[in-house]
C-alpha positions in Angstrom: -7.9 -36.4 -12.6 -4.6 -36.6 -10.6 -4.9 -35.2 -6.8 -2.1 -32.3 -7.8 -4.9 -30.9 -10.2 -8.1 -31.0 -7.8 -7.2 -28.3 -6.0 -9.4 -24.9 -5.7 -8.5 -21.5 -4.8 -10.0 -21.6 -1.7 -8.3 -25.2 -0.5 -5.3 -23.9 -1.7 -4.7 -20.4 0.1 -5.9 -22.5 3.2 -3.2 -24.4 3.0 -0.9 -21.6 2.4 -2.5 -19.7 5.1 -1.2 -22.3 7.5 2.1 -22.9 6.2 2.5 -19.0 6.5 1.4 -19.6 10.1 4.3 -22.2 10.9 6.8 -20.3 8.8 5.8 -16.5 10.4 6.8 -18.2 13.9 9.9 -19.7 13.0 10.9 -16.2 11.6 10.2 -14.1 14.0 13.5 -14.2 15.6 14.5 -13.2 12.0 13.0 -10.1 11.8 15.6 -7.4 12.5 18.2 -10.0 10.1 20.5 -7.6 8.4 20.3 -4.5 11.2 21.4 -1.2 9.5 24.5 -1.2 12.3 25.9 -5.1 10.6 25.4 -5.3 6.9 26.2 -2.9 3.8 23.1 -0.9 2.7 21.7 -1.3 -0.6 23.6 0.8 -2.8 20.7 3.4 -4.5 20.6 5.4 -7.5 19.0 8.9 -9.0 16.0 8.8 -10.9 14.2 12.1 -13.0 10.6 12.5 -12.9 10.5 11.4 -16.7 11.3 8.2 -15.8 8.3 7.5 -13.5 6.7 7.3 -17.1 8.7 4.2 -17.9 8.4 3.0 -14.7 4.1 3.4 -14.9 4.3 2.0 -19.1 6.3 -1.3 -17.1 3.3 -1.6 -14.7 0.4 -1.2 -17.3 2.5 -3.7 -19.3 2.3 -6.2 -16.4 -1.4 -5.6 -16.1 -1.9 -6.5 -19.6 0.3 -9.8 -19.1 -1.4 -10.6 -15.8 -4.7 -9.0 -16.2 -7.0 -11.8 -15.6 -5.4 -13.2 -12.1 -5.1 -9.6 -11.0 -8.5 -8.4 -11.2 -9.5 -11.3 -9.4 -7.3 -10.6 -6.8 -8.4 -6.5 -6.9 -11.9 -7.7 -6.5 -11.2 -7.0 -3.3 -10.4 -3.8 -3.5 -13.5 -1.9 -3.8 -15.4 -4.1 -1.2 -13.2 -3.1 1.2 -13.6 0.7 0.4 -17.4 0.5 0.3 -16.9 -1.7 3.6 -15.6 1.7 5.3 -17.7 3.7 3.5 -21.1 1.9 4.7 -19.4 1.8 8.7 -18.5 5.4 8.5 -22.2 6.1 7.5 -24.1 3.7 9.8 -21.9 4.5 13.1 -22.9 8.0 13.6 -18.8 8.4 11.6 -19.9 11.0 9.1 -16.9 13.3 9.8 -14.9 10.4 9.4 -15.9 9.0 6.0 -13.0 11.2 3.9 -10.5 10.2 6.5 -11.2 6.6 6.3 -11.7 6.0 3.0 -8.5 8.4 1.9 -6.6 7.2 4.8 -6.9 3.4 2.9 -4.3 5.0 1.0 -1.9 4.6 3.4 -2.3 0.8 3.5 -1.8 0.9 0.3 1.5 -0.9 -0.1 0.4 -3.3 2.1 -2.1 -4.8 0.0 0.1 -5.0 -3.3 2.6 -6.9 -2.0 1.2 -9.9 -3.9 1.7 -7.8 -7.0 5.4 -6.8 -6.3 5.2 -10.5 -6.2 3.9 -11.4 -9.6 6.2 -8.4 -11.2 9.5 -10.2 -9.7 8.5 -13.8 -11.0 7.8 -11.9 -14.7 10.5 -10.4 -14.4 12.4 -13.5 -13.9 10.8 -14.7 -17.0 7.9 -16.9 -15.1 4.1 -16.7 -15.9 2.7 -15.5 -13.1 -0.8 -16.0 -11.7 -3.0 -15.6 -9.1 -1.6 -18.3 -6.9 2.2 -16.7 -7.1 0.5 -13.6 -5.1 0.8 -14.6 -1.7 3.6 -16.8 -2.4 5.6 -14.8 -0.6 4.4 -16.0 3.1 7.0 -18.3 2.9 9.5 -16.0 2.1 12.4 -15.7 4.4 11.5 -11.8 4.9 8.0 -12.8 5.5 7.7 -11.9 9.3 9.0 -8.2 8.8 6.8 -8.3 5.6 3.9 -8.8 8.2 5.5 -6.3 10.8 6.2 -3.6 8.3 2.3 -4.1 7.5 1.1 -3.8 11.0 3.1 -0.7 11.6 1.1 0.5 8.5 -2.0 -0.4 9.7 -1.0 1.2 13.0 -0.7 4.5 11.6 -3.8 4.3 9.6 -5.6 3.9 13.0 -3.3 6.7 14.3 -4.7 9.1 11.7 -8.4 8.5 11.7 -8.1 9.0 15.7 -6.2 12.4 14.2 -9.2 13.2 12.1 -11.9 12.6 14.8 -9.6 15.1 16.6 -9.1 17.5 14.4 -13.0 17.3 13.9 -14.0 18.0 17.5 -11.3 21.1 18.0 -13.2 22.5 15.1 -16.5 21.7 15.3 -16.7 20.0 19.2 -19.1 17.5 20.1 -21.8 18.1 17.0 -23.0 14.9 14.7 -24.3 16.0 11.4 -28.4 14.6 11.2 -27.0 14.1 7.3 -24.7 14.1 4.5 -26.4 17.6 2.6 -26.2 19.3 6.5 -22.7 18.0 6.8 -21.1 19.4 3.7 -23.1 22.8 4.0 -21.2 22.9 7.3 -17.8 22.4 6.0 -17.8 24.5 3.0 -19.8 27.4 4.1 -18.5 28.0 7.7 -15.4 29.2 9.2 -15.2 25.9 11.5 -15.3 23.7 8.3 -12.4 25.5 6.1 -10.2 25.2 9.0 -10.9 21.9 9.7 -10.2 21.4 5.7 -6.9 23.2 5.7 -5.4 21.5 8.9 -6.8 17.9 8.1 -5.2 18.0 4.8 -2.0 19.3 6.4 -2.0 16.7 8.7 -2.6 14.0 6.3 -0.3 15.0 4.2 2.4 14.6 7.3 1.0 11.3 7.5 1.8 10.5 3.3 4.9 11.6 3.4 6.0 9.5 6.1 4.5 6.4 5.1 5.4 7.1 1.3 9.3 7.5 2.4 9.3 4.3 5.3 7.5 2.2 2.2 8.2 3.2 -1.5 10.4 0.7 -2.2 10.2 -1.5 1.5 8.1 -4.4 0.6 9.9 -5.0 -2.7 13.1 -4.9 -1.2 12.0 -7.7 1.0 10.3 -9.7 -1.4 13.6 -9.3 -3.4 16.3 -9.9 -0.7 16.7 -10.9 2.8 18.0 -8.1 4.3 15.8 -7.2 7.4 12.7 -5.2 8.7 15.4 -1.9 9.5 17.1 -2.1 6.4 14.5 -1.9 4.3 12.8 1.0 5.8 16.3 2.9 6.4 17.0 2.0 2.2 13.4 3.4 1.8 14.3 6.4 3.1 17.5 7.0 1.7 15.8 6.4 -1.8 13.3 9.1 -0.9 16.1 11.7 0.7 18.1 11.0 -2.4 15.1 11.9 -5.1 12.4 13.8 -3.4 11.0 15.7 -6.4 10.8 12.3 -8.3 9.4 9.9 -5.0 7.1 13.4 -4.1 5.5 12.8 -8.1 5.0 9.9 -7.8 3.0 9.8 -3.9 1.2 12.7 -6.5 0.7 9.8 -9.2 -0.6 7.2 -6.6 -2.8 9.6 -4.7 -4.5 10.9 -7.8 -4.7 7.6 -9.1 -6.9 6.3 -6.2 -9.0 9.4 -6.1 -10.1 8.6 -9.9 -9.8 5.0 -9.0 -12.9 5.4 -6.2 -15.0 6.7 -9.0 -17.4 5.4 -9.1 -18.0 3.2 -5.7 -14.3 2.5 -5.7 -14.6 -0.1 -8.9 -11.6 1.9 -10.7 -9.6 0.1 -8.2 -10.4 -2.7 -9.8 -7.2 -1.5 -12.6 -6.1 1.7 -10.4 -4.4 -0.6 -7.7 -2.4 -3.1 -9.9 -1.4 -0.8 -12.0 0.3 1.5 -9.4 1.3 -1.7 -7.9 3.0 -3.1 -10.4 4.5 0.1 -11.1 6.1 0.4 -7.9 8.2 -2.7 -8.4 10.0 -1.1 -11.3 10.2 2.2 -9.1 11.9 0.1 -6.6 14.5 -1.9 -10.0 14.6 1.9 -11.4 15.8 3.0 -7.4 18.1 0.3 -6.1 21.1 -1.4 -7.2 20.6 -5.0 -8.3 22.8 -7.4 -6.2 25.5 -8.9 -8.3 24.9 -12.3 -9.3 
């Protein structure tokens, strides 16, 4: 057997993983490339809410042609929700197990990059597989791939430390002895249906803003090198310019992962690259192809 075939997954996203090291500090300087100020936008288009139903039949289609090297990858999905779920219930976190596991939403775009990925090489007519997923480290846009990430994951700490607030205005300084105590407490008193009404206010605020800064961010970069501010401005002017369409679908995706964390989050499992697949054609459906 030749050395080019003896590789294993695990050998082979180490190397990747240090390649991506070497090639995220040479780009860092590349970050803000193509600042809002120095280069044309993206020109964007209008889309109805009947065409998210093309856009979702695309993704399932790419499921279908990738199926097997994507639910190895999604694997991972449920692990990490039941990963929450089990710190939220052994840390004395109890109020915080909804926000936690419903604010994993919002790094939802985040982790299907690597399918944006595999529906831009099929596109291109490729077979894609497992290994093309985090290909993109040593893309050009990788470091503000990585930044626009971190800002995520920022605001996903940003609203669980909302939550706990929201938690302790309502309730104050009270830890629930269990999960039947805790729930009688938030559906049968006053406390607990304000807390219900102003946390999902809140995190709604929180949606919306990461739904319009992301939508179509991270397959803009995988698609073009046009900078960290670019994308996010082009994100939001896709957003501005079809609200009721990008406000369906952050409706599709957040229904989705409800149904997908039913049971023990295995739904995921076809939930997540589904909806991420989906969103790359969102993203062709949104913005204007550069000519060739």
């Amino acid at each position: 057997m030749s050395d080019s075939t003896i590789g294993n997954p695990l050998s082979w996203s180490v190397d990747h993983a240090a390649a991506a090291g070497k090639h995220l500090g040479a780009a860092a300087a590349h970050i803000g490339h193509g600042d809002a100020g120095e280069v044309e936008l993206p020109r964007i288009r209008h889309m109805a809410v009947r065409d998210l139903r093309d856009v979702l039949r695309a993704g399932f289609e790419d499921f279908l042609a990738c199926r097997t090297d994507v639910i190895f990858l999604c694997l991972l999905y449920p692990v990490i929700g039941a990963l929450l779920a089990w710190v939220a219930l052994h840390n004395n976190l109890l109020p915080l197990l909804f926000p936690i596991t419903s604010g994993f939403a919002l790094l939802g775009p985040v982790a299907a990059v690597g399918l944006y990925e595999m529906s831009r090489r099929r596109e291109q007519g490729e077979d894609p597989d497992w290994s093309h997923a985090i290909s993109f480290t040593r893309s050009p846009s990788f470091a503000a791939i990585f930044a626009l990430g971190l800002m995520l994951g920022a605001l996903f700490i940003v609203w669980v430390l909302t939550a706990h607030g929201i938690y302790y205005a309502t309730f104050g300084d009270v830890h629930p002895a269990s999960i039947g105590d805790f729930v009688r407490d938030v559906f049968t008193t006053k406390a607990g249906w304000t807390m219900i009404v102003v946390g999902i206010g809140v995190g709604a605020l929180f949606a919306a803003l990461v739904l319009a800064c992301s939508v179509v961010s991270f397959p803009l970069l995988l698609d073009r090198d046009v900078g960290l501010p670019v994308a996010i401005i082009t994100s939001m002017r896709v957003t501005a310019a079809n609200p009721v369409p990008i406000a369906a679908w952050g409706l599709i995706v957040a229904a989705g992962l409800v149904l997908g964390s039913i049971p023990f989050f295995l739904g995921l499992i076809v939930v997540m690259p589904i909806l991420g697949h989906a969103t790359w054609h969102l993203y062709r459906r949104t913005v204007v192809a550069e000519p060739r």
